[in-house]
C-alpha positions in Angstrom: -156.4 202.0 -136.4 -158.2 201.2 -139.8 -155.0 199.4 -141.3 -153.9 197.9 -137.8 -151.1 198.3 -135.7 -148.0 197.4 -137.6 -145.2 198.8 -134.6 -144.7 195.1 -133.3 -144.2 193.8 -137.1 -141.7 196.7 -137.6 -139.9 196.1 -134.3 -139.7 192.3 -135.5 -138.1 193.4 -138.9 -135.3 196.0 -137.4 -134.4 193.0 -134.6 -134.4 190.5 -137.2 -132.1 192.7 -138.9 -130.2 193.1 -136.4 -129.9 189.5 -135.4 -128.5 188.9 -139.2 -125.7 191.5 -138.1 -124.7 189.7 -135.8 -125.5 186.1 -136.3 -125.1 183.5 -139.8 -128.5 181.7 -140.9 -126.7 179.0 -141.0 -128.7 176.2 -139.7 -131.1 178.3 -138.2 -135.0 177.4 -139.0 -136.9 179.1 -141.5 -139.0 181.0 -138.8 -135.8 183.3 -138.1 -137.7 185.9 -140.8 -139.8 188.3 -139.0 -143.5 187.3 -137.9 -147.0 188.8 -139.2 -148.7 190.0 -136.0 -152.1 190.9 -138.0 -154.7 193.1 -136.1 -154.7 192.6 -132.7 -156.4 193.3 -130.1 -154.8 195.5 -127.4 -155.1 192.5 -124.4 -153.9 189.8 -126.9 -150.7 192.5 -128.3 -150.3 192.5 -124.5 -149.3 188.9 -124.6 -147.7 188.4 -128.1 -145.5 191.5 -128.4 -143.2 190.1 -125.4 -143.6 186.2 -126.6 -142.7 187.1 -130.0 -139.4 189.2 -129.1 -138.5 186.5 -126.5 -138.5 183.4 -129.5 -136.8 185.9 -132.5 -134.1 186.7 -129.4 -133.9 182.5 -128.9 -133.7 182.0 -132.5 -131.4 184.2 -132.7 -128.8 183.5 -130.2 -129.1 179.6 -131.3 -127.6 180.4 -134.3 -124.4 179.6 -135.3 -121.8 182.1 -136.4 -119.3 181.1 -139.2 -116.1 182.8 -139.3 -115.5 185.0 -142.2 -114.0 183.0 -145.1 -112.9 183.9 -149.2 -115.5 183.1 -151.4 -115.4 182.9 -155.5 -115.5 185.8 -157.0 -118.5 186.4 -159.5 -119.2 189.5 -161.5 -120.8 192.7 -159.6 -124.1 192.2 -162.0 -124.8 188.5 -161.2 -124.1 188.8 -157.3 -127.8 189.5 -156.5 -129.3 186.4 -158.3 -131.5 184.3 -157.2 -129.5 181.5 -157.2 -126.8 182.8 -154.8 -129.4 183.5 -152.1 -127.3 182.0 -149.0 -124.4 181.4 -150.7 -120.9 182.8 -149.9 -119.5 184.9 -152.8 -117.2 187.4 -153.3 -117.1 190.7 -155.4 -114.8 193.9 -156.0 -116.3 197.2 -155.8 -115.4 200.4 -153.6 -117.1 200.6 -150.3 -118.9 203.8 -149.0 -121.2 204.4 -145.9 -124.6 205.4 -145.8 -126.6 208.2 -145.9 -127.8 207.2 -142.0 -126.6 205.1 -139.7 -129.4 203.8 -136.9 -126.9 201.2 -135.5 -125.3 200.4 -132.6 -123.3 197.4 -133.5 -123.2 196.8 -137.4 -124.0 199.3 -140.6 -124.8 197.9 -143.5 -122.4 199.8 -146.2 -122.7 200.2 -149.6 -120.5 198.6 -152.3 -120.5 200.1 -155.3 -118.9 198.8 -158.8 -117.5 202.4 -160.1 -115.3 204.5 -158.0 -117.7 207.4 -158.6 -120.5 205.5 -156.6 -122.6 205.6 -159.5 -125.3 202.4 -160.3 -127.4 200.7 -157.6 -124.8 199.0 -154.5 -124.7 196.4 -153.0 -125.4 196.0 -148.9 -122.5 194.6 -147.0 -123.7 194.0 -143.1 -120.2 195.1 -140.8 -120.3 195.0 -137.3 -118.2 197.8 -135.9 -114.7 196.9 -134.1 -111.3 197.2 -134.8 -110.4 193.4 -135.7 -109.9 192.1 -139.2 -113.6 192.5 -141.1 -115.0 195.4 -138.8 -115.2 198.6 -139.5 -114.3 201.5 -136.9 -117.6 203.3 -134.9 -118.3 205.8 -136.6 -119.9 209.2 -135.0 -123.3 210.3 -134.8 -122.5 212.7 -137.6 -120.5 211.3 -140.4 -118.5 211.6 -143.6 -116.9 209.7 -146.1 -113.5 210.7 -144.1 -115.2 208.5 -141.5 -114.9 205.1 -143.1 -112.2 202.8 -141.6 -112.6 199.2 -142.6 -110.3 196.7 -141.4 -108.7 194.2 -143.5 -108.1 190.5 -143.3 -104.3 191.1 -143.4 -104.7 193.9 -140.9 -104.6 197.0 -143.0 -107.1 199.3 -142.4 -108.5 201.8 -145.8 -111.1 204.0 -146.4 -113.3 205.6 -149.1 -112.3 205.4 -152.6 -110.0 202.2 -151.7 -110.9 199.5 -154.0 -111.9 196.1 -151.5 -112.8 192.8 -152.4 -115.9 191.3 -150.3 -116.5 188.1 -150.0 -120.0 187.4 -147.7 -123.3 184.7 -147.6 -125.8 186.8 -149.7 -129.3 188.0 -148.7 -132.3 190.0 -149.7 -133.2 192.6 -147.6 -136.1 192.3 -145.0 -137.2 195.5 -146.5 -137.7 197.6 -149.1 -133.9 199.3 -149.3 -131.4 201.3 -152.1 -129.7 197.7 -152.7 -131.1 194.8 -153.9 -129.0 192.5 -151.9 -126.7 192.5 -149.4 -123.7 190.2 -147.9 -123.8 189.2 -144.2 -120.5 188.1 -142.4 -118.2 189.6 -144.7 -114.6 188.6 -145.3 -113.1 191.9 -146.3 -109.4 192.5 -148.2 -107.6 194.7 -150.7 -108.6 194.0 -154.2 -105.3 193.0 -156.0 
C-alpha cells in the first residue's frame, strides 16, 4: 500500500457525481466536492469511510434542486470558460450517448457541435425518465438507436437531431473526454 488506499476517495468522487445528477449546487457549501481521505490507517478507515459517506449523503440531500429553466445562448467554444463556472447557459449541438454507461439514474451525454460528432463534447448530466428533460433508460447494451431524449414541449428525438441545451455548467470531478459539462439541463429542439 506504498501510495495509500485511494478506494474511499474514489467512492467519494463517483457519489459526489452522482449527487450532481441528481441535485443543483445551488446554495450548497463548498464542502459538497469530494474529500481527501490521505493514508489511513485500517482502524481509523474503519471510522471515516462510514462518517464521510453519511455527511456527502447529508450534503447532498440538503441541496436544493432548481427546475430546469432557458438560459442565453453562447457560442459552443466559449461554454467551458472559466467564467461560466455555475452559471446557467445554453448551447446547440447534437447529442450522442456514451461509450459506457455505469448509471443507474442519470448518464452524462455528450454534446457535440458537428453532426459528425467530431471535436471534443461537451457533458450534459440527464437523469433517466420519461418527463420533459429526461432521457429514456437505456439497456445494458446500447446504441445510438437507443437515445430518446425528451423535450421541454414533449417531443421526444434521438441521435443526429439537432437540440438546444440550456444547463448550470461544471468541471468534471475527474479527469473525463469533455472539459465541461451542464447539470440540470433544460432540453428543446434547436429552431
Amino acid at each position: 500500500m506504498g501510495g495509500g488506499w485511494r478506494f474511499p476517495e474514489q467512492v467519494l468522487n463517483r457519489a459526489t457525481r452522482i449527487a450532481r445528477g441528481f441535485r443543483g449546487t445551488r446554495g450548497c457549501p463548498q464542502s459538497a466536492s469530494p474529500l481527501h481521505l490521505g493514508s489511513p490507517s485500517a482502524a481509523s478507515l474503519m471510522l471515516r469511510l462510514p462518517l464521510s459517506l453519511a455527511a456527502l449523503v447529508l450534503i447532498a440531500s440538503g441541496c436544493s434542486e432548481e427546475p430546469p429553466t432557458p438560459a442565453t445562448e453562447q457560442p459552443f467554444a466559449s461554454i467551458c470558460n472559466e467564467a461560466n463556472e455555475g452559471q446557467r447557459v445554453a448551447v446547440r449541438g447534437w447529442l450522442r450517448l456514451p461509450d459506457e454507461n455505469s448509471g443507474d439514474y442519470s448518464i452524462v451525454l455528450r454534446l457535440y457541435q458537428a453532426p459528425d460528432f467530431s471535436g471534443q463534447p461537451i457533458g450534459v448530466t440527464m437523469r433517466f425518465g420519461e418527463e420533459p428533460h429526461h432521457l429514456d433508460m437505456v439497456p445494458m447494451s446500447y446504441s445510438d438507436a437507443d437515445l430518446r431524449v425528451h423535450l421541454a414541449d414533449g417531443s421526444v428525438v434521438g441521435t443526429g437531431t439537432p437540440v438546444r441545451i440550456s444547463g448550470r455548467m461544471y468541471e468534471p470531478v475527474v479527469p473525463q473526454d469533455f472539459a465541461c459539462a451542464l447539470e440540470i439541463p433544460y432540453a428543446e429542439a434547436a429552431g
